[in-house]
N, C-alpha and C positions, 0 to 999 in steps of 0.2 A: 353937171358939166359933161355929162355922157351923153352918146348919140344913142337915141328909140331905141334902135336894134343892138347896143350894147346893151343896156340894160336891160331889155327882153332876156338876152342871152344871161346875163350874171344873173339875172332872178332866178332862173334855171338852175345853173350851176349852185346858186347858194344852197336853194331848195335841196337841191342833192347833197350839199356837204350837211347842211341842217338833218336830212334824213339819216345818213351815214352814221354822224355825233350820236345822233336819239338811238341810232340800233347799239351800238356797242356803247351807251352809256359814259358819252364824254362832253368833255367843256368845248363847245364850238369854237366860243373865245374867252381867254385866248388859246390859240392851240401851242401842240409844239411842231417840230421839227417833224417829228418821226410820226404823229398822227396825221398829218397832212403828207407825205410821202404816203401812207397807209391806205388814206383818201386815191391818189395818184392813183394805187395799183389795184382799189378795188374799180375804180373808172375803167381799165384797161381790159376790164372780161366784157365790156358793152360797148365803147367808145374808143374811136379812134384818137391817135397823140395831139391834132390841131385840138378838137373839140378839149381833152383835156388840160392841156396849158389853156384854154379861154376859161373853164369852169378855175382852175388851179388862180388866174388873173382874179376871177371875181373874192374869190377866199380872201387872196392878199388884201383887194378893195375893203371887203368884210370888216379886216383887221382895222385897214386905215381911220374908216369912218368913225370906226369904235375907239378911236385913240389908242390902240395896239400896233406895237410890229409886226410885219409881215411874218412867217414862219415859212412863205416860199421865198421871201429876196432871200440869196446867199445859204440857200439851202442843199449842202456836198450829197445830202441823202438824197434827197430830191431830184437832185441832176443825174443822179446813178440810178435812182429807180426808172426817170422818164429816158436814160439814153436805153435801158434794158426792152423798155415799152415799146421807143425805136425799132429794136434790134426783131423784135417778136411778130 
């Protein structure tokens, strides 16, 4: 139900989150709240905020597909760490 180039891009993005998970030894899914914020702010030493929230969209997709909740919908950590990412 995606367009080419979205999904190009989430493969991406997953790939990163997948790499991320493997380095520090955690569950990709489901994540939590605060691993996925964690995710955010290791994005923000290479990547710019748009690029982020699109990799941050693919994560949620991740969850969806897998029959998981998202861990970025309605996430307060989330929202503070990416308005800080703004700011920076």
């Amino acid at each position: 139900a995606l367009a080419g180039s979205t999904t190009s891009t989430y493969k991406v993005g997953i790939q990163q989150y997948l790499t991320f998970c493997k380095a520090l030894d955690l569950a990709p899914v489901p994540s939590t709240k605060c691993q996925v914020a964690l995710f955010a702010t290791h994005l923000s030493t290479s990547l710019r905020l748009p690029t982020i929230r699109v990799y941050l969209a693919a994560v949620s997709f991740l969850h969806h597909v897998g029959g998981h909740r998202s861990p970025v919908s309605g996430n307060t950590i989330l929202k503070l760490v990416l308005r800080g990412i703004q700011r920076k």
